[in-house]
N, C-alpha and C positions, 0 to 999 in steps of 0.2 A: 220708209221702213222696209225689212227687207223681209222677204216671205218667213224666215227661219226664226229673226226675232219675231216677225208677229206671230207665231205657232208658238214660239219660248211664253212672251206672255198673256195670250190666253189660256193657255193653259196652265200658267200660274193662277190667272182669276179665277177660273172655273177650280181649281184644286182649294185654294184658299174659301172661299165659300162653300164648296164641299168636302172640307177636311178628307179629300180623298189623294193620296199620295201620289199615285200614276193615273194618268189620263190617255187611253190607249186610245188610237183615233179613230177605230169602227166600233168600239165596245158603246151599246146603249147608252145612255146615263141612267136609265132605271133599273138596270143592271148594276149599276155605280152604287146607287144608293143616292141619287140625285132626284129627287123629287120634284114635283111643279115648283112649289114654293122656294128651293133653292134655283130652279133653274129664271125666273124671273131677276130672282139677286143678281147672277148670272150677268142676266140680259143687261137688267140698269150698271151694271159696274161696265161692261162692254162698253154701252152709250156715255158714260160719264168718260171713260178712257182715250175714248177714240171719237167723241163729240158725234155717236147715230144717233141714227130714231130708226129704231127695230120696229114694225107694228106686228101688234098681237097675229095677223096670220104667217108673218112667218119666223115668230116665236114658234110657234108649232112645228116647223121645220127643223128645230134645232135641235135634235134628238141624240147626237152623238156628237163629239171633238169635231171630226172631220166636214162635218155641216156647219158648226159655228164657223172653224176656220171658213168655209167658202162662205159664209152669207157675210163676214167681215170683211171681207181682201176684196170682194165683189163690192162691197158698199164703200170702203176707200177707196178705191181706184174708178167710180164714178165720182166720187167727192174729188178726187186728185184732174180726172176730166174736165168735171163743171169749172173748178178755180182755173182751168188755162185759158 
């Protein structure tokens, strides 16, 4: 997957669970109007998408667009490692 589609759909996930239109890549999500309880939905739609396991410490990390993106692309591309 290529860096650009994978920015396309996370940040369709993350908008579809928080009915939030634009997903700017430094803006907070608690600025967004992204709440814990959304940003978990978040998380489990990520892991169901892309077969992670996020742990809760760096749930915590994932505070804006541009953190998801790298804690994703960083967790595929060890997963894409380990299967060679």
């Amino acid at each position: 997957m290529s860096n650009a589609a994978l920015r396309d759909k996370l940040r369709e996930i993350i908008s579809e669970v928080s009915e939030v239109d634009e997903i700017p890549d430094e803006a907070p999500f608690e600025e967004l109007g992204i709440d814990s309880m959304m940003a978990i939905e978040i998380v489990a739609e990520v892991e169901r998408t892309y077969k992670l396991s996020i742990p809760e410490d760096e749930l915590r990390e994932m505070t804006h667009f541009e953190a998801v993106y790298d804690l994703v692309r960083r967790k595929l591309e060890a997963a894409a490692d380990a299967a060679e």
